[in-house]
C-alpha positions as CSV (number, residue, x, y, z in Angstrom):
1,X,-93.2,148.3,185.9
2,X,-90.4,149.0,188.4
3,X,-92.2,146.8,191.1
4,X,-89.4,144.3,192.7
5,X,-86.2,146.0,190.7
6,X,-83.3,147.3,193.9
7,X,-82.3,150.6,194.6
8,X,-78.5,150.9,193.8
9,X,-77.7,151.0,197.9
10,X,-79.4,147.3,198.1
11,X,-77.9,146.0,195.3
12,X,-74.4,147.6,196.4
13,X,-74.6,145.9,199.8
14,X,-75.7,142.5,197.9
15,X,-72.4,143.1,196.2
16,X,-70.1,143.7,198.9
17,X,-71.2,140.3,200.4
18,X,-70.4,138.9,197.3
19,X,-67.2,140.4,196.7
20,X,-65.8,139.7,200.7
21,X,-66.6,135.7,199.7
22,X,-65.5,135.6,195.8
23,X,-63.5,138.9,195.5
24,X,-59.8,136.7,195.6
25,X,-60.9,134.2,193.0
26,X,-61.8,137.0,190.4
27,X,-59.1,138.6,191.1
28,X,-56.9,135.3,190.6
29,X,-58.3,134.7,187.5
30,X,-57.3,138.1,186.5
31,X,-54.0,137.4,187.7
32,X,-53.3,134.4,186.0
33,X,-54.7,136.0,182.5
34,X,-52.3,139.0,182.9
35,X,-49.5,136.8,183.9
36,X,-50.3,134.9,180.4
37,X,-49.7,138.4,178.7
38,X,-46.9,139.1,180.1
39,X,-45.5,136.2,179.3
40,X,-46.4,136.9,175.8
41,X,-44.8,140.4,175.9
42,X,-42.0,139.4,177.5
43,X,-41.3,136.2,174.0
44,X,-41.8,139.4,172.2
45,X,-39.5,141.2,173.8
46,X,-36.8,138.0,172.9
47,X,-38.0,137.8,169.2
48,X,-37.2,141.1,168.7
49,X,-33.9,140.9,170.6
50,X,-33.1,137.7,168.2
51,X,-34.0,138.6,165.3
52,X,-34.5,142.2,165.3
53,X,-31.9,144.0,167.3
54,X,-34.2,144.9,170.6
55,X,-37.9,145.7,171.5
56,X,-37.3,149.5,170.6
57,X,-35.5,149.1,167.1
58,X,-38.6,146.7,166.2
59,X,-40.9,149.4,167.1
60,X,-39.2,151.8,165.3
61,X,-39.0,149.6,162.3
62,X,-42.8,148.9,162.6
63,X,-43.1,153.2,162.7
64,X,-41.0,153.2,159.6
65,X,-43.2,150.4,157.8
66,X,-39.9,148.4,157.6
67,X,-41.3,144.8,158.6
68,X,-40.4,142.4,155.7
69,X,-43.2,139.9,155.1
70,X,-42.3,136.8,157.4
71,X,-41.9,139.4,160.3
72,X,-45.1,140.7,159.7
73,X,-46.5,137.6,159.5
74,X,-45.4,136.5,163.0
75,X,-46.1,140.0,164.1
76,X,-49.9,139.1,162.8
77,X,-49.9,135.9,164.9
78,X,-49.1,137.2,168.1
79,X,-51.4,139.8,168.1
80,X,-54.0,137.4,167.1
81,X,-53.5,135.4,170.1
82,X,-53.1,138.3,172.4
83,X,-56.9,138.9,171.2
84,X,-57.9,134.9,172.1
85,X,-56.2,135.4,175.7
86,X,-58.3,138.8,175.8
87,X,-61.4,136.6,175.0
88,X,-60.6,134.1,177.5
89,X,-59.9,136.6,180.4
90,X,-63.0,138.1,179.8
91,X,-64.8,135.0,179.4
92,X,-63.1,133.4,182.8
93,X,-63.5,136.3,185.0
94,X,-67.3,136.7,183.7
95,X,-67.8,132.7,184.7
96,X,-66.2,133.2,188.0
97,X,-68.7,136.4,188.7
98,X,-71.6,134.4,188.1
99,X,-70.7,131.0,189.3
100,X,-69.9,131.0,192.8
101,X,-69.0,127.4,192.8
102,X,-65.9,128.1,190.2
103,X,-62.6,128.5,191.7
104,X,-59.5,129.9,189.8
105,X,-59.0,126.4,187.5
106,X,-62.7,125.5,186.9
107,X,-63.3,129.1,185.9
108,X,-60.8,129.4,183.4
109,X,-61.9,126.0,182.0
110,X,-65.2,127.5,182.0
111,X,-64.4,130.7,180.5
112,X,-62.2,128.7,177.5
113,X,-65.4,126.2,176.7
114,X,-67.4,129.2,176.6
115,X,-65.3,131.9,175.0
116,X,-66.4,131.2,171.4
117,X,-69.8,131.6,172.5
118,X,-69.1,134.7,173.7
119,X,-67.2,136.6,170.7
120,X,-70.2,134.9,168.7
121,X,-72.5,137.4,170.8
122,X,-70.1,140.1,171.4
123,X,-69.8,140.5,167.2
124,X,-73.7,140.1,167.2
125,X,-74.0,143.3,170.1
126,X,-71.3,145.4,168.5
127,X,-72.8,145.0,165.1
128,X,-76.6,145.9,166.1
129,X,-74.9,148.9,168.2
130,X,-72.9,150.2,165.2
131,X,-76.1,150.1,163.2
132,X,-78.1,151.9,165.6
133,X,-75.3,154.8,166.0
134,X,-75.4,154.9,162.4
135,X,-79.2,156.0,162.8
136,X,-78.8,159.2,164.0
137,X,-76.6,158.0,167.3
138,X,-79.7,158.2,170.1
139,X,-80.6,153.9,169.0
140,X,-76.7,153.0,169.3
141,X,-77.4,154.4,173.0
142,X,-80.0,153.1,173.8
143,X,-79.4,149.2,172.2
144,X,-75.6,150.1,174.4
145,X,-77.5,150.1,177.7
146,X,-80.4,147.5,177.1
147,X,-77.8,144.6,175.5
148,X,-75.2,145.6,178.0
149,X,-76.1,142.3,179.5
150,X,-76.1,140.3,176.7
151,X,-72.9,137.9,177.7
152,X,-74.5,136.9,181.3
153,X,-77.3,135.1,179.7
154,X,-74.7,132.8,178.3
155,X,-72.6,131.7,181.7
156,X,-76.4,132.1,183.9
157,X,-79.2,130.6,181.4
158,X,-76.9,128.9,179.3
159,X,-78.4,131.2,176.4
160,X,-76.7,131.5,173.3
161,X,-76.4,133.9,170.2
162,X,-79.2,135.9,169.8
163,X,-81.1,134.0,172.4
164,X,-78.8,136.0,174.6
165,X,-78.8,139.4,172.9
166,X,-82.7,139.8,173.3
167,X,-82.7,138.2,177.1
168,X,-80.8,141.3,177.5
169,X,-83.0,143.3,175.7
170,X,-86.2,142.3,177.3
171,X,-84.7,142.4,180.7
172,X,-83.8,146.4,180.4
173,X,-86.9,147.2,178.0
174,X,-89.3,149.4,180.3
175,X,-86.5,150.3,183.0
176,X,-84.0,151.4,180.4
177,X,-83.4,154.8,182.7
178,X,-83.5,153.3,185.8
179,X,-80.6,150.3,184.6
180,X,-78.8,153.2,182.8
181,X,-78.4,155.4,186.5
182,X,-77.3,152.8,188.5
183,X,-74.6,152.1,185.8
184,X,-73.7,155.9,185.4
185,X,-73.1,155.1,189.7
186,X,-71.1,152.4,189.4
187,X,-69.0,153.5,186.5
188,X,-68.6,156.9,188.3
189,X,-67.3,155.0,191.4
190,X,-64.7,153.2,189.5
191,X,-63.0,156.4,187.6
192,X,-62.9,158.5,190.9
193,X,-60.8,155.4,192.3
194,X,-58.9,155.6,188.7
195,X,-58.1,159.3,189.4
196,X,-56.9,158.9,193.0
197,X,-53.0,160.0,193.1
198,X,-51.1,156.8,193.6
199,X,-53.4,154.1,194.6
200,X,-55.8,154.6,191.6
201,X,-54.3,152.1,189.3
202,X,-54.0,149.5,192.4
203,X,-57.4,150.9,193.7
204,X,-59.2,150.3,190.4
205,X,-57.5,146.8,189.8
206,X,-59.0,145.7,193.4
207,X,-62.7,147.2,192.1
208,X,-62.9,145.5,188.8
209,X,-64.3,142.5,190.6
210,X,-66.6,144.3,192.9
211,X,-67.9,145.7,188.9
212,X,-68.2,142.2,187.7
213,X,-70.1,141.2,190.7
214,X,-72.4,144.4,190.6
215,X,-73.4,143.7,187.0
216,X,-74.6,140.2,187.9
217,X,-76.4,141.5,190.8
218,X,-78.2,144.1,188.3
219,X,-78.6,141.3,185.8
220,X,-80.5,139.1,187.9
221,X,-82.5,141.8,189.7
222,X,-83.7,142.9,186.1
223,X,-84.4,139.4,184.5
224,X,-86.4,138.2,187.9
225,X,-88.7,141.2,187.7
226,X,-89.0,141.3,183.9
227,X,-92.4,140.7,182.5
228,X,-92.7,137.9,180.4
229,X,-92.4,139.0,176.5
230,X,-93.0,137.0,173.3
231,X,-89.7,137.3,171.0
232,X,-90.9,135.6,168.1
233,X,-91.9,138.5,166.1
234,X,-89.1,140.3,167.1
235,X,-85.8,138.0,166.2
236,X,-86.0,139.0,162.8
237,X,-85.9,142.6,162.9
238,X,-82.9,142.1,165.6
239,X,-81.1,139.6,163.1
240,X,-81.8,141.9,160.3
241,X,-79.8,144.7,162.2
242,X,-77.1,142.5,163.0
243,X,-76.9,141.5,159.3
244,X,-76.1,144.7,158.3
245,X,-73.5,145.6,160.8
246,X,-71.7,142.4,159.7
247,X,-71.7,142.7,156.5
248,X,-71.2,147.1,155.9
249,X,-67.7,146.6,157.2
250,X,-67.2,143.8,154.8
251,X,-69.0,145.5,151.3
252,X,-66.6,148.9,152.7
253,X,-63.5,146.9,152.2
254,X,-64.2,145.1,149.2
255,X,-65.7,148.6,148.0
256,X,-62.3,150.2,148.8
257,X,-60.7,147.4,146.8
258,X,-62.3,147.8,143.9
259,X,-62.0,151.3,143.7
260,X,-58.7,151.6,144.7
261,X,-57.1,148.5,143.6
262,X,-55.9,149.7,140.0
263,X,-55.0,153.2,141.8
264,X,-53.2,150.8,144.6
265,X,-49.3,150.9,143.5
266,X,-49.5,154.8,142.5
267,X,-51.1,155.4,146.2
268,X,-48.4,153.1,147.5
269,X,-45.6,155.3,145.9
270,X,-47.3,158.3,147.0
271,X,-47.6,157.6,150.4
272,X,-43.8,156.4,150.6
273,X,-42.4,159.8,149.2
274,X,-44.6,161.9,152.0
275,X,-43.2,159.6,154.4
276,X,-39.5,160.1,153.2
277,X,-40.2,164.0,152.8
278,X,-41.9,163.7,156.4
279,X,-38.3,162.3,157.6
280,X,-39.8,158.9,158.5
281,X,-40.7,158.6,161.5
282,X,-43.9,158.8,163.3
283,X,-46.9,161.3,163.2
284,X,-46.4,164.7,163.4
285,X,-43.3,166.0,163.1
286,X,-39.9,164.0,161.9
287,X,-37.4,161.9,164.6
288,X,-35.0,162.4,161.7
289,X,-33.5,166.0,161.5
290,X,-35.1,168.2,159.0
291,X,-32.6,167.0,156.7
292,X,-34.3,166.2,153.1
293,X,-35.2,162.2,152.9
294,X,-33.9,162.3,148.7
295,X,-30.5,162.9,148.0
296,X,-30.8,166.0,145.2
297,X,-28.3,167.7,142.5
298,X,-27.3,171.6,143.2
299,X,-28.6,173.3,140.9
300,X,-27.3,173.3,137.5
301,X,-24.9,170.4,138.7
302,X,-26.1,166.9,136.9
303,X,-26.5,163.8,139.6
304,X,-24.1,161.5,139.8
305,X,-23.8,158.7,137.8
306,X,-25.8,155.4,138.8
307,X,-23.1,153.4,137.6
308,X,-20.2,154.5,139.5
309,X,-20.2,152.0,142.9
310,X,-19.4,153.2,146.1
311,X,-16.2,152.0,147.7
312,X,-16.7,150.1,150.9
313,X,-14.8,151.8,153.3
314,X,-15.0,149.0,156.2
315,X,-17.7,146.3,157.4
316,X,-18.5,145.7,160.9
317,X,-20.6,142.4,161.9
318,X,-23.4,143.8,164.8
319,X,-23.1,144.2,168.6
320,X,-19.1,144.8,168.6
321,X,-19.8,148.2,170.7
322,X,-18.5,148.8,174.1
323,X,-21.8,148.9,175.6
324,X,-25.5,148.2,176.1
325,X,-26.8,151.7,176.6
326,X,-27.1,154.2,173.4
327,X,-24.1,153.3,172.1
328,X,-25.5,149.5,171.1
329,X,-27.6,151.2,168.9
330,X,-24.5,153.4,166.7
331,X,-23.1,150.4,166.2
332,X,-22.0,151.2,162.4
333,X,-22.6,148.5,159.8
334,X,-20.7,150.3,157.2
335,X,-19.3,153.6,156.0
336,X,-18.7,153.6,151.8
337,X,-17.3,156.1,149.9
338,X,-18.5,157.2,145.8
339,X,-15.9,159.6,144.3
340,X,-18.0,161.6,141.8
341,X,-16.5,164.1,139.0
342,X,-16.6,166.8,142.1
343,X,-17.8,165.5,144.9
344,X,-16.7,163.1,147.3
345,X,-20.2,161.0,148.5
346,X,-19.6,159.3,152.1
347,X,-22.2,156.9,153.5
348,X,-22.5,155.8,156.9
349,X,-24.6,153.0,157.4
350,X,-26.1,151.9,161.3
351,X,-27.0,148.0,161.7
352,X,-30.0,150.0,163.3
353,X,-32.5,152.5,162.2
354,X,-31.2,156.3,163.7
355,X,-35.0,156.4,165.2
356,X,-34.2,153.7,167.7
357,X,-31.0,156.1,168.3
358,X,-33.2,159.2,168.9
359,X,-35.9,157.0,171.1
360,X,-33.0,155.3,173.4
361,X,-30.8,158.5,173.6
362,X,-34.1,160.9,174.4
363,X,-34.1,158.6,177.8
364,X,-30.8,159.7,179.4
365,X,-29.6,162.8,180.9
366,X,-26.8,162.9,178.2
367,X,-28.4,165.0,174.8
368,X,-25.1,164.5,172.4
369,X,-23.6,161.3,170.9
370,X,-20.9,161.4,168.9
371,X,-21.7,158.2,166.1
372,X,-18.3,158.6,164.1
373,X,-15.2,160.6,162.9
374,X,-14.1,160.5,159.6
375,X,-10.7,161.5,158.8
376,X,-9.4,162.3,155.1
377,X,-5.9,162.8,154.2
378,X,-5.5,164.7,151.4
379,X,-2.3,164.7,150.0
380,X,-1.6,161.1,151.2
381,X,1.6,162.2,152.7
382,X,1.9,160.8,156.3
383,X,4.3,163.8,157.5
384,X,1.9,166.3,157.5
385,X,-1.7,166.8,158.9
386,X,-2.4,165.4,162.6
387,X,-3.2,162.2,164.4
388,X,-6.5,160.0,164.6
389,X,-7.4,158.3,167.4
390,X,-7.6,158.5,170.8
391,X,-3.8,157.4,171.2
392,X,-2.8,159.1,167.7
393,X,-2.6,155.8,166.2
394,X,-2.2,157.0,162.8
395,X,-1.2,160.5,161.6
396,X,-0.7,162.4,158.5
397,X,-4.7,163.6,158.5
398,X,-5.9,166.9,157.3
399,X,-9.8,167.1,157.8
400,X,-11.8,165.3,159.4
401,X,-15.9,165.3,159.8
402,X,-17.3,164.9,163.5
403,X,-21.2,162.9,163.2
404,X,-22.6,163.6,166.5
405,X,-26.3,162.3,167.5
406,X,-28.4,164.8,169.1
407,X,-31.5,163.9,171.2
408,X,-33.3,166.0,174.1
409,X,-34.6,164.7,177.1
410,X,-37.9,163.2,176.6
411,X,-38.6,164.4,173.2
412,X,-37.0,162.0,170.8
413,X,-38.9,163.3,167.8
414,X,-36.6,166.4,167.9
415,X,-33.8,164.4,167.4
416,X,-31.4,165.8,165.1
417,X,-27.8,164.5,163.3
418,X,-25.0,167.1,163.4
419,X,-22.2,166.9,161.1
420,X,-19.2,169.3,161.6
421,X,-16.2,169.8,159.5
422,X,-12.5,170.4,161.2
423,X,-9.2,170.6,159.4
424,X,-6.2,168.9,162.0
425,X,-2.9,171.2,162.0
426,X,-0.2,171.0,164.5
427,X,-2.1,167.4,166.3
428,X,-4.9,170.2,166.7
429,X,-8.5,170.3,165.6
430,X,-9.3,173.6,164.3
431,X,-13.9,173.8,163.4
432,X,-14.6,174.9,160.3
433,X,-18.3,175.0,161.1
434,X,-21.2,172.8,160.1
435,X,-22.0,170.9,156.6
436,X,-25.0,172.6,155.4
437,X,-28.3,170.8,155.2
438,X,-28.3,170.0,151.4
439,X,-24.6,167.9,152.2
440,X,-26.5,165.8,154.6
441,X,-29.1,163.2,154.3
442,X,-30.8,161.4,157.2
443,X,-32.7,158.6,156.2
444,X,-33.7,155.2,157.7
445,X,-30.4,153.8,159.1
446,X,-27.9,156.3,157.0
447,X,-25.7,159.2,157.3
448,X,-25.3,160.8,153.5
449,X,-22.6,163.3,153.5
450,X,-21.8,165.2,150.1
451,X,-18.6,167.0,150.3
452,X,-17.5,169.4,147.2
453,X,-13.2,168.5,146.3
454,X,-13.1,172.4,146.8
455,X,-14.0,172.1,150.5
456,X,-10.9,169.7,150.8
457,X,-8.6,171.2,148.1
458,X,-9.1,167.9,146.5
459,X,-8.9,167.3,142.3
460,X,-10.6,165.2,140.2
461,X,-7.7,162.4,139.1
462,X,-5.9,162.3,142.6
463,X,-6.3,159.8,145.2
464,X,-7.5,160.6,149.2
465,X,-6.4,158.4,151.9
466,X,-9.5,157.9,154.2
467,X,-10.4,156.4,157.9
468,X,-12.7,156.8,160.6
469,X,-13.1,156.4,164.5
470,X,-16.4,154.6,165.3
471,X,-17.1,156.1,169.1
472,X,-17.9,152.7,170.6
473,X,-16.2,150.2,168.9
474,X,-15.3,147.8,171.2
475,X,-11.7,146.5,169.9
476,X,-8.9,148.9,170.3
477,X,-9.1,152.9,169.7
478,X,-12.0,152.2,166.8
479,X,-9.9,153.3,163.9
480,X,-10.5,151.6,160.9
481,X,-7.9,150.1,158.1
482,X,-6.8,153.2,156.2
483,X,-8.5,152.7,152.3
484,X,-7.3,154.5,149.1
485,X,-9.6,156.0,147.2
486,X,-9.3,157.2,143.6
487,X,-11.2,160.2,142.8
C-alpha cells in the first residue's frame, strides 16, 4: 500500500529546491503579517497610554479585573481582530506554499479570499479531534495525524468543508505510521534549531517556510499514491463527530448558565473577597504587601462611622511628576484625611494602581521608593517641631510618616509598602519604627494608614495641622498647602 509514497531524504531534497526558489516570498508574507501585528501592538500600546495611563498600568488593571465595560469592550475588539490577522497569515503563507505562481501581494489576496474557508475547516478538524480525545485519547491521535492535511485540499483541489477534511483522511488512511515518522522528523528538526543558543529564534523563523513547503511535498506525495476510496458512506459518521464537538462546548456553557446563573452574584462576591484577601494581584502570591485588603476594627473598638467624610487633604491632576521612570507611576491623585473619635484615618490615593508601581520598580537596580511624607503638627504652634521639605519650607512639624515603595529586582510580586513613623525635634528626624500591619492597608491604588491620637499625643476635640511632600512632584519642593483638621 506504500508503493510510490518518498522516503523522508527524497522528499527533503524536493523541499530544499523548493525552498532555494520560493523560500523569500514565504518568508515576505510572514513579514508583512507580523508587521500588521505589530502595528496592532504598538495602537495598543497608544490606547493605553491615552486613556489608560501606559501599557503596564493597563495590564495591571486587566490583572486586577478593573476594566470598566467600554474598555473591555474595545479590549474584546482588538483581540478579535488580532485572531482574523492570525487567520489570514496562516491562510497567505499556506497559499504561497502551495502556489508557486503567488508572489507576496497575490498571496495575501489569496490567503484573505480563502481565509473563511479555512477557519470553516479548521473548526470542523478541531471539533472531530476533541471528540476523538474525548474517546479514550488514542482516536484524537490518530484523526490529529490523518486530517493534519485537511487545509491543503482547499488552496490545491479547491476542496472545501468536509470535502477537505476526508481528502485528508483518505490520503493518510493505510500509511498513518509512515506520514506520522516523517512528521515526528521534521518536527524534530525544527525544535533542535528552536533550542540552539542564540540563533534558534532567527534559525527557526528562516525554517518555518522550509515546514510549509515539506508539508505540501508530503501532501501531494500521499494524495497521488492514495487509492481511490468511496466517501459516501462515510460523510455522515465524520459530520456526526463534528456535530458533537460543535455543539458540547456550546450545551457546557449554556449548562453552566443555568446552573449557576441564580448562584452568579453570590459567586461574583465570593470570588472578589478571595481576590482582595489574596492582595489583588495576580496568581500565586500577592504584588501588594501582605497587608489585609479590608480595613477591620481592633478588637472591642466599634468601626468608624460611615457618615463621617474624609477631609480632602489636596488634589493633584495626573502626570505632574518629575519623571517618566517609576516615579510617573507615584504620581499621587489624592491624600484625605477622616478624624474618627480616636483615630486619625489618612488615605493616600495613586492616579495608578501600586501593581504597576511594583511591576515598573521590580525593573531597575533601585529596590526602594519613597511615594510620600506626611507631616502632622500637633499642637499647631509653628515655633516648635522641625521643618518639611527639602529647603525647610515650612516648620513647626512634630511627626511625620515616611511611605516608601519596596520592590526587588525581578520579582515584583514581592513587592511590599513600608510605612515608618518619625517625630522631628531640633530640624532632626528621630525613627520611631514601623506602623504595624493592622494600621496599614494596601489595596488597588491606596495607602490606608490608621493612626491611634495616643501615638501623636493628640485629643479628641483639638485640631492638627497636616501636610505632605509628594517625592516627585514636579513644581517646587512637593509640599502641599497646610490643611486644618478638626478631630
Amino acid at each position: 500500500m506504500n508503493s510510490g509514497l518518498k522516503d523522508f531524504k527524497e522528499l527533503f531534497v524536493e523541499t530544499w529546491a523548493e525552498y532555494k526558489a520560493r523560500g523569500l516570498t514565504i518568508l515576505g508574507v510572514m513579514l508583512v503579517a507580523g508587521l500588521i501585528m505589530m502595528g496592532l501592538v504598538v495602537l495598543l500600546a497608544l490606547t493605553g497610554a491615552l486613556f489608560m495611563g501606559g501599557l503596564e498600568n493597563t495590564v495591571a488593571l486587566v490583572q486586577q479585573g478593573q476594566l470598566n465595560r467600554p474598555v473591555a469592550v474595545l479590549f474584546g475588539l482588538f483581540f478579535l481582530v488580532v485572531l482574523l490577522v492570525a487567520l489570514w497569515s496562516q491562510s497567505a503563507t499556506i497559499a504561497a506554499a502551495v502556489d508557486e505562481t503567488l508572489g507576496v501581494r497575490d498571496a495575501l489576496k489569496t490567503g484573505w479570499r480563502k481565509m473563511w474557508a479555512m477557519g470553516w475547516i479548521l473548526l470542523l478538524v478541531s471539533s472531530i479531534v476533541m471528540v476523538g480525545f474525548l474517546c479514550f485519547i488514542v482516536p484524537g491521535v490518530l484523526f490529529s495525524v490523518s486530517l493534519m492535511f485537511a487545509l491543503y485540499p482547499l488552496y490545491d483541489d479547491d476542496l472545501q468543508g468536509m470535502d477537505a477534511v476526508l481528502a485528508s483522511h483518505y490520503s493518510v488512511k493505510g500509511r498513518w505510521w509512515n506520514t506520522f515518522g516523517k512528521l515526528l522528523l521534521i518536527w524534530l528538526i525544527a525544535i533542535v534549531l528552536d533550542f540552539i543558543p542564540l540563533l534558534g529564534q532567527i534559525l527557526y523563523v528562516l525554517f518555518t517556510p522550509f515546514l510549509f513547503l515539506f508539508m505540501v511535498a508530503l501532501y501531494r506525495n500521499l494524495k497521488e499514491t492514495a487509492p481511490v476510496h468511496r466517501q459516501s458512506s462515510a460523510v455522515g459518521r465524520w459530520w456526526l463527530m463534528a456535530g458533537i464537538g460543535i455543539i458540547l462546548p456550546i450545551l457546557g456553557t449554556v449548562g453552566a448558565v443555568v446552573t449557576l446563573g441564580p448562584r452568579l452574584p453570590a459567586i461574583l462576591q465570593q470570588m472578589q473577597q478571595q481576590y482582595r484577601a489574596a492582595g489583588g494581584v495576580g496568581p500565586g502570591k500577592p504584588a501588594v504587601n501582605h497587608r489585609p485588603a479590608v480595613e477591620q476594627s481592633a478588637p472591642g473598638r466599634p468601626a468608624h462611622p460611615a457618615h463621617l467624610d474624609r477631609q480632602e487633604v489636596w488634589h493633584d491632576p495626573v502626570g505632574d511628576v518629575v519623571d517618566f521612570g517609576v516615579g510617573r507611576w507615584l504620581d499621587i491623585e489624592t491624600v484625605s484625611v477622616k478624624a474618627d473619635s480616636d483615630a486619625l484615618r489618612l488615605a493616600v490615593r495613586l492616579h495608578f494602581p501600586i501593581a504597576a508601581s511594583f511591576n515598573a520598580a521590580s525593573t531597575t537596580a533601585q529596590s526602594l521608593y519613597r511615594i510620600a511624607v506626611i507631616y502632622f503638627d500637633t499642637d499647631v504652634n509653628r515655633q516648635t517641631g522641625g521643618g518639611a521639605g527639602k529647603d525647610a519650607a515650612r516648620s513647626g512639624y512634630d511627626f511625620g510618616l515616611d511611605i516608601t515603595l519596596e520592590a526587588p529586582r525581578n520579582a515584583p510580586h514581592e513587592g511590599q509598602v513600608h510605612v515608618g513613623l518619625f517625630r522631628v525635634e531640633n530640624g532632626l528626624r528621630k525613627f520611631l519604627g514601623p506602623l504595624s500591619d493592622d494600621q496599614v492597608q494596601v489595596r488597588s491604588n491606596q495607602v490606608r494608614i490608621t493612626i491611634p491620637y495616643s501615638t501623636l499625643g493628640l485629643q479628641s476635640g483639638k485640631r492638627l495641622r497636616l501636610s505632605f511632600v509628594e517625592s516627585f512632584q514636579k513644581q517646587g519642593s512637593g509640599l502641599s498647602k497646610d490643611k486644618l483638621i478638626d478631630l
